[in-house]
ROBAVEX-228276 format. One record per residue (C-alpha): x, y, z; residue number from 1. Coordinates in Angstrom, 3 decimals, padded with zeros to 6 digits. Layout:
<pts>
+----------+----------+----------+------+
|       xx |       yy |       zz | resi |
+----------+----------+----------+------+
|        X |        Y |        Z |  NUM |
...
+----------+----------+----------+------+
</pts>
This chain:
<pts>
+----------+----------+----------+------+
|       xx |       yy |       zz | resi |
+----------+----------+----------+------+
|  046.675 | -018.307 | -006.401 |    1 |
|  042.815 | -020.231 | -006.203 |    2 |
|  043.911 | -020.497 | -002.123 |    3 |
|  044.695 | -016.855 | -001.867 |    4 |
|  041.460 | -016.293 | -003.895 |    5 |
|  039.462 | -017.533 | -001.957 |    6 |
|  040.618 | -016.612 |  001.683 |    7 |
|  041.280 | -013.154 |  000.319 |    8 |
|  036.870 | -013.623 | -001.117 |    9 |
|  035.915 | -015.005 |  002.159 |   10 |
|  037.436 | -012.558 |  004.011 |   11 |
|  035.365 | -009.855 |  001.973 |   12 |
|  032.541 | -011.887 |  001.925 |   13 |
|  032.582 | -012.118 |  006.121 |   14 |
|  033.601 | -008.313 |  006.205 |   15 |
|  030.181 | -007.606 |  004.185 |   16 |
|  027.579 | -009.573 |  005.875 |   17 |
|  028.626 | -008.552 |  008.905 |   18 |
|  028.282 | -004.380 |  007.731 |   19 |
|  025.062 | -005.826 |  006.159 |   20 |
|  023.659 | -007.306 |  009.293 |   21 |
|  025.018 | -004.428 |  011.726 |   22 |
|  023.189 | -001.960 |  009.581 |   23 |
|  020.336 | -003.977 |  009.641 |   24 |
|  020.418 | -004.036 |  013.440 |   25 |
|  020.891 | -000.915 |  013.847 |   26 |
|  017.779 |  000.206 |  011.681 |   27 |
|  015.773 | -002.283 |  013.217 |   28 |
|  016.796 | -000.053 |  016.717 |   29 |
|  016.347 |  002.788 |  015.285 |   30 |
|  012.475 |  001.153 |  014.594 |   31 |
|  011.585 | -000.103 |  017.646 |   32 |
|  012.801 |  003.671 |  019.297 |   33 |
|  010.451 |  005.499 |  016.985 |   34 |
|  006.970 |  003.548 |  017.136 |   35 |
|  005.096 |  001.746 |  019.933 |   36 |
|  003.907 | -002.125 |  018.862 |   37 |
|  000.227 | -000.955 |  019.697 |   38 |
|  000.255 |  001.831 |  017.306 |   39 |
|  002.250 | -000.256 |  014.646 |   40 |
| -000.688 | -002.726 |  014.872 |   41 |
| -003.188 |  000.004 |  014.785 |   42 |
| -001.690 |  001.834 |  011.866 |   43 |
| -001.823 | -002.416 |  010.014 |   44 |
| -005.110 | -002.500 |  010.803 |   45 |
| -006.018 |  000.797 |  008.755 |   46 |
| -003.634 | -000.024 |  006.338 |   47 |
| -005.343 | -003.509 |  005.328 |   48 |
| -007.946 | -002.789 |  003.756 |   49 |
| -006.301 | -000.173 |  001.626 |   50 |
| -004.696 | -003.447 | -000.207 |   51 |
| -007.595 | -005.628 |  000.162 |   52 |
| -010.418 | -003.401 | -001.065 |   53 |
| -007.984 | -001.830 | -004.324 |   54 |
| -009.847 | -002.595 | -007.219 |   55 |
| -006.921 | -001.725 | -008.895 |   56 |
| -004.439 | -004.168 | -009.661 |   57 |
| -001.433 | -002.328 | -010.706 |   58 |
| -002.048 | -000.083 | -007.207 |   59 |
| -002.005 | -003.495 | -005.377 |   60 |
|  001.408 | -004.226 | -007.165 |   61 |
|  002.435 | -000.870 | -005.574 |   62 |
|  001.467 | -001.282 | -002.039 |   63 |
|  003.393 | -004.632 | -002.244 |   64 |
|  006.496 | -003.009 | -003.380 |   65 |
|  005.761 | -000.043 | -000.559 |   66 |
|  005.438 | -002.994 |  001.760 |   67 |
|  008.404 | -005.169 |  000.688 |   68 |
|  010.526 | -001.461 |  001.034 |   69 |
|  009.074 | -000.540 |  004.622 |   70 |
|  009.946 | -004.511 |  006.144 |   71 |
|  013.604 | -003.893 |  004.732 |   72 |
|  013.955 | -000.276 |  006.104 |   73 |
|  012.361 | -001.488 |  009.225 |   74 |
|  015.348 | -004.344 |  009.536 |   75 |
|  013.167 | -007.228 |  009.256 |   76 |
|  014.753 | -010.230 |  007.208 |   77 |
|  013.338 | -011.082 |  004.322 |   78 |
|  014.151 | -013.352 |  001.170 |   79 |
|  013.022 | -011.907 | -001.874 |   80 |
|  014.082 | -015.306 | -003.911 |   81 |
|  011.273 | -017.053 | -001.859 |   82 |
|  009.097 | -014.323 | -002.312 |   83 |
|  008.874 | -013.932 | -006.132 |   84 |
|  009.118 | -018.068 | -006.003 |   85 |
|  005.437 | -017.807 | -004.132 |   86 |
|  004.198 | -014.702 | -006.417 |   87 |
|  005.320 | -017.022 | -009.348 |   88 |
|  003.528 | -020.535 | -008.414 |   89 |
|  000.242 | -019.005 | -007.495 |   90 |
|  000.048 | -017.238 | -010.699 |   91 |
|  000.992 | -020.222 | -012.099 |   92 |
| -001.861 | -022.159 | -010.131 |   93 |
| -004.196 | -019.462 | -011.151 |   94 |
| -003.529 | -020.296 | -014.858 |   95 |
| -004.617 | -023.769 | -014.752 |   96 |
| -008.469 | -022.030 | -015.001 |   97 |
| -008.238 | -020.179 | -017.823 |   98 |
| -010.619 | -017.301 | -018.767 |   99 |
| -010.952 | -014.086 | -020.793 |  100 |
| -008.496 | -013.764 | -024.011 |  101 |
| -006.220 | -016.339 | -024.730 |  102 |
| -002.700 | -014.422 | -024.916 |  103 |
| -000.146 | -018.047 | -025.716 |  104 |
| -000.789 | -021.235 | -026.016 |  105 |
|  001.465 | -023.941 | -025.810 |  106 |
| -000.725 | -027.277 | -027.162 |  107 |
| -003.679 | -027.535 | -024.295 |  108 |
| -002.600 | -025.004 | -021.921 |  109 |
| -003.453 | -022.065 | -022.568 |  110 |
| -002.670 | -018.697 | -020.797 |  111 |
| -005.018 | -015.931 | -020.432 |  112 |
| -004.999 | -012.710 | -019.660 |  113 |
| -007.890 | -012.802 | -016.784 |  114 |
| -006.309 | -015.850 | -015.200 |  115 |
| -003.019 | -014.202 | -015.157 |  116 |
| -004.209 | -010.607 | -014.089 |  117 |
| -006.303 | -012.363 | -011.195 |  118 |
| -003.233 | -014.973 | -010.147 |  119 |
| -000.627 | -011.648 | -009.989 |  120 |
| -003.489 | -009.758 | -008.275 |  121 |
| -004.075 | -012.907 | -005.796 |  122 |
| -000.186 | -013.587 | -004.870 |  123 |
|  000.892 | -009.856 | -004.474 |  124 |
| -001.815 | -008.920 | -001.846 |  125 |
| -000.882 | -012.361 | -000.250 |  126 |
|  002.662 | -011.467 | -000.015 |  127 |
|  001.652 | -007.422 |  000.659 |  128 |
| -000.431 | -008.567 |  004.003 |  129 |
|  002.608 | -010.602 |  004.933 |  130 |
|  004.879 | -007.679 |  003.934 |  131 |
|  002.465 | -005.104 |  006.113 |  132 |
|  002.270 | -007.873 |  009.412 |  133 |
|  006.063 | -007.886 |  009.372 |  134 |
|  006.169 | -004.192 |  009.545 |  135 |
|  003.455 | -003.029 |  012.202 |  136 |
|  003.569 | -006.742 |  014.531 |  137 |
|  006.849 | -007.031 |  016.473 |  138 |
|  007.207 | -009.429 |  019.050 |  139 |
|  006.545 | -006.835 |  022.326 |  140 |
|  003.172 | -006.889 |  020.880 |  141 |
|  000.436 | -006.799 |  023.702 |  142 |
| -003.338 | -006.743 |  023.173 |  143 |
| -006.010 | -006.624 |  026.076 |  144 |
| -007.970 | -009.226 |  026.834 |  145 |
| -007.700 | -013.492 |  026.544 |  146 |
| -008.501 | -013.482 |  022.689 |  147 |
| -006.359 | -010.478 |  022.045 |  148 |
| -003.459 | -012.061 |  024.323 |  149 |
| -003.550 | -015.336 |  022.502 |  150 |
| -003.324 | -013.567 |  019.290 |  151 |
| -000.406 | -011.524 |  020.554 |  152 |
|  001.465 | -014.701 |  021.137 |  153 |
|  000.601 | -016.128 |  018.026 |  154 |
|  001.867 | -013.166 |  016.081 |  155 |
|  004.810 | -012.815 |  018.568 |  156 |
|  005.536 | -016.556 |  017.883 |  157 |
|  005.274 | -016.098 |  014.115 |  158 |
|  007.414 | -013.322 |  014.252 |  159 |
|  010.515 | -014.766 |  016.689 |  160 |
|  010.388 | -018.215 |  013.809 |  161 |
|  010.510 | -016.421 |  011.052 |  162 |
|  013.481 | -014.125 |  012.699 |  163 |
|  015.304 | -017.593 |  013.706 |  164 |
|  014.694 | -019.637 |  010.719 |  165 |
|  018.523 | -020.059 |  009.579 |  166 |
|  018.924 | -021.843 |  013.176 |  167 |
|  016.883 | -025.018 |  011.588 |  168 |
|  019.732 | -027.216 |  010.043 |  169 |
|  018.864 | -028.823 |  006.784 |  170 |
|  020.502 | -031.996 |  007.838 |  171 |
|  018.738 | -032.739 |  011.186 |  172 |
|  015.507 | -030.561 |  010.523 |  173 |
|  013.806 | -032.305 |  013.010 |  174 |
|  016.086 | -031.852 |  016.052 |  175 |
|  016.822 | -028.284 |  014.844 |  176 |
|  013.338 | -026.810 |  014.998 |  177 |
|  012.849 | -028.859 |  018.144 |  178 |
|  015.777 | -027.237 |  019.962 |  179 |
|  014.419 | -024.367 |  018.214 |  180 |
|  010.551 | -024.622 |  019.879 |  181 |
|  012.203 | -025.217 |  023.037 |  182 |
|  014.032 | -021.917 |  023.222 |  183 |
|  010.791 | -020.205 |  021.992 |  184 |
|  009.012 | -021.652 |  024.879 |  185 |
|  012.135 | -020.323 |  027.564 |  186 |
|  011.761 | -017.205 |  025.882 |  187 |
|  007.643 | -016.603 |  026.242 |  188 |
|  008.132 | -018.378 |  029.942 |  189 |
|  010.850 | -015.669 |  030.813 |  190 |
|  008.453 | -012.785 |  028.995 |  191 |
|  005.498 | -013.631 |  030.957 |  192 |
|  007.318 | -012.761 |  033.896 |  193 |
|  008.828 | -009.533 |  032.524 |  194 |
|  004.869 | -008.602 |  031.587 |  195 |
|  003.718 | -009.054 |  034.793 |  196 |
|  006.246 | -006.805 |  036.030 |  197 |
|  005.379 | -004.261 |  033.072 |  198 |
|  002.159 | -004.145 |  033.814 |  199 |
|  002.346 | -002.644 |  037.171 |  200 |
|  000.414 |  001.358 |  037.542 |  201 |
|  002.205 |  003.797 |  036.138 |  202 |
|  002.505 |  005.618 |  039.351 |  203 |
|  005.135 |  003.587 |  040.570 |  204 |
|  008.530 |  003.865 |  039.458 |  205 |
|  009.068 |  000.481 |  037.449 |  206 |
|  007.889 |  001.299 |  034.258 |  207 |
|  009.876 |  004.522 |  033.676 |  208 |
|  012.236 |  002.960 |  031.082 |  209 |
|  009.295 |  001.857 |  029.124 |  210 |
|  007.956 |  002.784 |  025.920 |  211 |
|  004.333 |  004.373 |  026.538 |  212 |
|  003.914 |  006.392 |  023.415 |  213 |
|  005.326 |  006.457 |  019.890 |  214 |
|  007.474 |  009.684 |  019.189 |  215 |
|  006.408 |  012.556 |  017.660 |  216 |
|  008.106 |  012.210 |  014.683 |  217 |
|  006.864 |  008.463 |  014.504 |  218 |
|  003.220 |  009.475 |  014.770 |  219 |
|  003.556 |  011.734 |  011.583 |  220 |
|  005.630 |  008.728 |  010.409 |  221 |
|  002.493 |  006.568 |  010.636 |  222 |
| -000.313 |  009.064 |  009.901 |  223 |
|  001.878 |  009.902 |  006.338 |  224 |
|  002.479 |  006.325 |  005.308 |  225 |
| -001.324 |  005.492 |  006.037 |  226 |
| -002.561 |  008.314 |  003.990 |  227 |
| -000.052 |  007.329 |  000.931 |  228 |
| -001.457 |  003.992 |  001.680 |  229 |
| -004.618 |  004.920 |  001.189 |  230 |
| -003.927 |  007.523 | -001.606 |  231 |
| -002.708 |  004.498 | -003.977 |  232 |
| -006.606 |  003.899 | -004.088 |  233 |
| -008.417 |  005.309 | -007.591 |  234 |
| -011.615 |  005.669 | -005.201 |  235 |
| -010.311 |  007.301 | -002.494 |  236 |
| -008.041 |  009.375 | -004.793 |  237 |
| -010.543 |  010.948 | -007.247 |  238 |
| -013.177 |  011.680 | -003.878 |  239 |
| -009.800 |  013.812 | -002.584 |  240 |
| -009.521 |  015.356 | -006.038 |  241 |
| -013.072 |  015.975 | -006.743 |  242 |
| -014.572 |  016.923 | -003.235 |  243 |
| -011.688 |  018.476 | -001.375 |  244 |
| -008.698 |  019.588 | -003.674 |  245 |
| -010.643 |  019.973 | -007.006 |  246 |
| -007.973 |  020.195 | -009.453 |  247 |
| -004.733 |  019.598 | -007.189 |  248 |
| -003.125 |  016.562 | -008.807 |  249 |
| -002.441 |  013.928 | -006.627 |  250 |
| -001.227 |  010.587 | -008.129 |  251 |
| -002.262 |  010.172 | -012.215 |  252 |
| -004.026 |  007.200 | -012.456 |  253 |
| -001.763 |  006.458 | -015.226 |  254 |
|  001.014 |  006.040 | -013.200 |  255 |
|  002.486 |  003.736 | -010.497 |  256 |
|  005.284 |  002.653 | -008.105 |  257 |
|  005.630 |  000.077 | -010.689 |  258 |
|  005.906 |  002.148 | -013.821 |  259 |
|  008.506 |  004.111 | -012.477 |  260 |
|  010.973 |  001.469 | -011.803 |  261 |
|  010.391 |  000.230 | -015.308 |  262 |
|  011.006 |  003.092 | -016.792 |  263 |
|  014.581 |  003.271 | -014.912 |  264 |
|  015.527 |  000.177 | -016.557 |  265 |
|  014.395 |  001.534 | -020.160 |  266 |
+----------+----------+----------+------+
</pts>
């Protein structure tokens, strides 16, 4: 019976990571159809400061979640056990300087409630610009210029490691991730030569099958999730209320992303 268990579990198991990992594919596809890397990047770019500049932190919390949500629809793997582990040791960190009202204390260590606002505040927009590169840098990346190529690479680098990370082997990490550096290197030496054939005029007939412009429906795609992005700020949120749409409610300061799901689970 424990045999038959278990082959019958694995068998289910197998048959559910693969679904998992075909969807996944497939909305990664469905991704790269939709949006051009150079407007991607462009639409990051906006989007940054949006998180950086929140003087809210609760609105910060949000764009993180909007973030973390966007890199999953987008296909892009992600482990959200590592994730809250970061969140939760640089809060933790943070605590170690301890400032404004003391909220526990267990003998020395004490925990207050500045410390701990500014350590959550502090690891979310960490892991919300890490959440936003993931969704608007993809490896076909291409920016003009020396610097701009040799950030390109960087980010296209980042991006093919962190998609190939369950090739390193716990047991020989050191041979793994060097077998693993030498196929990144045969794969940038082989995409060199396929963008020097991509970047021929495009009078002549080789670039046909490529991707000049985003869709229409991805452009209103972008131009939405930047204004939300940028609608999640109090700032930019009462100066839409106040100077354009004076009395059209747009998002109560009093709630959040956040609030909602809590109040799901009430």
């Amino acid at each position: 019976m424990p045999k038959q268990l278990q082959t019958k579990w694995r068998q289910f198991h197998t048959a559910v990571k693969t679904k998992r990992e075909q969807w996944r594919k497939a909305r990664r596809s469905c991704f790269e159809k939709l949006f051009l890397s150079r407007d991607l990047f462009i639409a990051g770019l906006i989007s940054m400061p949006a998180l950086l500049f929140n003087p809210a932190p609760i609105r910060r919390i949000d764009l993180f979640l909007l973030f973390w949500f966007l890199a999953w629809l987008c296909g892009k793997k992600n482990n959200p056990l590592i994730t809250l582990l970061i969140i939760v040791f640089i809060t933790a960190f943070n605590l170690l300087v301890p400032y404004g009202k003391v909220l526990y204390a267990i003998g020395r260590f004490r925990i207050t409630d500045g410390a701990l606002l500014s350590g959550i505040t502090k690891a979310v927009t960490l892991e919300g610009l890490i959440m936003l590169s993931r969704v608007t840098i993809r490896q076909d990346l291409r920016l003009p210029g020396s610097l701009g190529r040799l950030i390109g690479d960087s980010f296209r680098i980042f991006e093919k490691l962190t998609e190939k990370k369950g090739a390193i082997d716990r047991k020989n990490i050191t041979g793994s991730l060097d077998n693993l550096l030498f196929e990144l290197s045969e794969e940038e030496t082989g995409g060199e030569a396929g963008h020097s054939a991509e970047a021929a005029p495009e009078t002549q007939n080789s670039g046909k099958n490529r991707l000049r412009f985003s869709t229409p429906a991805g452009y209103c795609i972008l131009i939405c999730a930047v204004l939300i992005f940028w609608l999640l700020d109090p700032r930019f949120e009462a100066l839409i209320r106040t100077k354009l749409f004076p009395g059209l409610p747009f998002f109560s300061p009093s709630l959040s992303i956040l609030g909602f799901i809590l109040a799901l689970f009430r």
